[in-house]
GUSELUM-454437 format. One line per field, with one value per residue (C-alpha): residue number from 1; x, z, y. Coordinates in nm, 2 decimals. Each point is the difference from the previous one (the first is absolute). Example, Ala and Ser with C-alpha at 12.3 -4.5 7.8 and 13.67 -1.06 7.14 Angstrom:
2
pos (1:2)
X (1.23:0.14)
Z (0.78:-0.07)
Y (-0.45:0.34)
This chain:
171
pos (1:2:3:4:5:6:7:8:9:10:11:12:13:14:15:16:17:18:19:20:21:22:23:24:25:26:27:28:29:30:31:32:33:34:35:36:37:38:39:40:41:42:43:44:45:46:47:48:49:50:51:52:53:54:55:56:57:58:59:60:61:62:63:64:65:66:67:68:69:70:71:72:73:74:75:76:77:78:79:80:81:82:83:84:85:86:87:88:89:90:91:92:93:94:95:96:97:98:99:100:101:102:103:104:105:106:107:108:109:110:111:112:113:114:115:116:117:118:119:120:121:122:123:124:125:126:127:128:129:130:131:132:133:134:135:136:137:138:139:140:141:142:143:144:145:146:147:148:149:150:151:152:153:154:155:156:157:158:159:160:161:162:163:164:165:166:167:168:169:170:171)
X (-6.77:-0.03:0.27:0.01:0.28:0.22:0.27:-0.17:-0.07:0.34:0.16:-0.24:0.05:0.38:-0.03:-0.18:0.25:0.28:-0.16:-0.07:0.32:0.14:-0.21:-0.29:-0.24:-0.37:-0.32:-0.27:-0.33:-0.32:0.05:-0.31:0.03:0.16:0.39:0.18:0.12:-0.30:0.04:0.32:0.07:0.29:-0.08:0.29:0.26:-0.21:-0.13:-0.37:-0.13:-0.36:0.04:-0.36:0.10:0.37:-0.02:0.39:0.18:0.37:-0.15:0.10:0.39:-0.08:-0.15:0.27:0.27:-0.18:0.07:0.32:0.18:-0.17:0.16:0.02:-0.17:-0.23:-0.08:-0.27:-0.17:-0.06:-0.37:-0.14:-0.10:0.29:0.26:-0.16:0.09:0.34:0.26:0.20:-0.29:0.13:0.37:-0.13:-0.24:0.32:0.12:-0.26:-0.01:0.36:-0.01:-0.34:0.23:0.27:-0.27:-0.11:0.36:0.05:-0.30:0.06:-0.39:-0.06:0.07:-0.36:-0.16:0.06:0.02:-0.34:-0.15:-0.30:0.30:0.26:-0.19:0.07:0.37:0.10:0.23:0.17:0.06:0.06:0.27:0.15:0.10:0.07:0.28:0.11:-0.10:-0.31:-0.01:-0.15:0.33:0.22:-0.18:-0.04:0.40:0.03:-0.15:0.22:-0.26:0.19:0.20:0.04:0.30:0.20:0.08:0.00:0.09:0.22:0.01:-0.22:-0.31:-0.21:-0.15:-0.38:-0.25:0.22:-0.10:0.30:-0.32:-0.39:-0.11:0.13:0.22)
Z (11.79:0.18:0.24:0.16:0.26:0.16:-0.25:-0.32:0.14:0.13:-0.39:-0.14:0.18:-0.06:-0.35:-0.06:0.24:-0.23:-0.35:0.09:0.12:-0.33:-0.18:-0.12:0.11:0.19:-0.01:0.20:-0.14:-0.11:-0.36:-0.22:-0.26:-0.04:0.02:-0.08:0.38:0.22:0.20:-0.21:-0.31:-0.11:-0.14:-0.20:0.26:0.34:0.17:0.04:0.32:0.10:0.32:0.02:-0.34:0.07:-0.02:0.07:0.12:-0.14:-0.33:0.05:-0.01:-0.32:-0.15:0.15:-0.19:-0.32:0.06:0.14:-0.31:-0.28:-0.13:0.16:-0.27:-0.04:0.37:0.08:-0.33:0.15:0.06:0.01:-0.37:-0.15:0.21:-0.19:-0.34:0.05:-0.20:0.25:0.19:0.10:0.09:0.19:0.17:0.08:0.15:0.23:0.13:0.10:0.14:0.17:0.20:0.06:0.18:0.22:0.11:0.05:0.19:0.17:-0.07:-0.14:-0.35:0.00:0.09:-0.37:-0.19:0.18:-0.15:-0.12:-0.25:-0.25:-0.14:0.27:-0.04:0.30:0.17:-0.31:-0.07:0.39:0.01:-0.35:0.12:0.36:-0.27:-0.13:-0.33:-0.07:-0.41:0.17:0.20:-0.32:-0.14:0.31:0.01:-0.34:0.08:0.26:0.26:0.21:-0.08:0.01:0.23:-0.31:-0.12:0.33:-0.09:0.32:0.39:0.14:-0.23:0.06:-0.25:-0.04:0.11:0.14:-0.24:-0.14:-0.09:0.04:-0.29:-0.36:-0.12)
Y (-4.10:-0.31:-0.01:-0.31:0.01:0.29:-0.19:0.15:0.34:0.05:-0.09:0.20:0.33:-0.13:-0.02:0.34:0.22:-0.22:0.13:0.35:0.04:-0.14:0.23:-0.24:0.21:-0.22:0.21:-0.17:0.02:-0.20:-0.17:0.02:-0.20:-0.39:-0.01:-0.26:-0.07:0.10:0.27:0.12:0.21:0.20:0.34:0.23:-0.19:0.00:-0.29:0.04:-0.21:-0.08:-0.12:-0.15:-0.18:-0.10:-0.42:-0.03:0.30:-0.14:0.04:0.39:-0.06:-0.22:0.30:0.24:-0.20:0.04:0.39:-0.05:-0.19:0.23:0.28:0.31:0.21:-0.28:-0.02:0.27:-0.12:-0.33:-0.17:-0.34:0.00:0.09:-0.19:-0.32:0.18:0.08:-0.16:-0.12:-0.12:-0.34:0.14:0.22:-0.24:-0.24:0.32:0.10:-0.38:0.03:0.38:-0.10:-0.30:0.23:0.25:-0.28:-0.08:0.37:0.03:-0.32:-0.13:-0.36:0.00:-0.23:0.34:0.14:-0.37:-0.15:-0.31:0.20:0.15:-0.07:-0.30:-0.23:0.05:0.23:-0.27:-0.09:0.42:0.05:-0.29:0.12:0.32:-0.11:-0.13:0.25:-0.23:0.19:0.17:0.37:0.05:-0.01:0.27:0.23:-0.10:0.13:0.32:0.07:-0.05:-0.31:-0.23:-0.42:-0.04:-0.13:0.30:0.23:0.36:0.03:-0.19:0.27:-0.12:-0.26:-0.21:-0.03:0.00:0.30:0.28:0.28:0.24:-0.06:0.24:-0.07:0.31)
């Protein structure tokens, strides 16, 4: 991995204490064949990283919140050629945008760290400023899970809304 300031290292050793304590399991090891995200895979629910191949190391929370919003039972099942079949692919994409911002927040690292301009088909600032909102389409559905919630419809004074997340892990 290319770390190019004590910035990135410090969010990335951030980020992986933050997932293994969650229970999104990171194994560090070389990556031998092409994955979609250099340097990254996702194997039966556990981030693989290559640190020699990592380009951006926020893509790892990206990849965590795909695990995060799937289905328990479908969790540990989980790689990086099936999460493109499932059949709530695009919800659950939405989803892991909006838990991936909430993990930034959490971990207080610049959102920019996950939604880099080499990402998200140049639209990171309008995603980033959309669920700096609270207006972004991902939140609604990790709200409707039970996850967080919007601040309209707070479940009591002591919750925050998001990005403040109720649970990490879909039940």
């Amino acid at each position: 991995m290319t770390y190019n300031n004590d910035e990135t290292i410090v969010a990335f050793e951030k980020c992986i204490s933050f997932l293994n304590s969650i229970g999104i399991k990171t194994i560090f090891r070389k990556i031998e064949a092409d994955s979609f995200l250099p340097g990254l895979l996702i194997e039966n629910g556990v981030i693989i990283i290559d640190r020699d191949a990592l380009e951006h190391a926020g893509d790892i929370l990206h990849e965590a919140g795909h695990i995060a919003v799937v289905q328990p039972a479908h969790r540990n099942r989980l790689t990086a050629k099936n999460i493109i079949k499932r059949s709530n692919r695009e919800g659950e994409e939405m989803m892991a945008i909006a838990w991936s911002y909430a993990a930034c927040v959490h971990l207080e690292i610049d959102p920019f760290f996950v939604f880099h301009d080499q990402g998200y088909r140049g639209g990171s600032k309008d995603i980033t400023d959309s669920c700096s909102k609270n207006d972004y389409l991902g939140l609604f559905m990790l709200q409707a899970l039970g996850m967080t919630t919007d601040g309209k419809q707070v479940l009591s004074e002591a919750i925050p809304s998001y990005p403040h997340m109720i649970k990490w892990l879909r039940e």
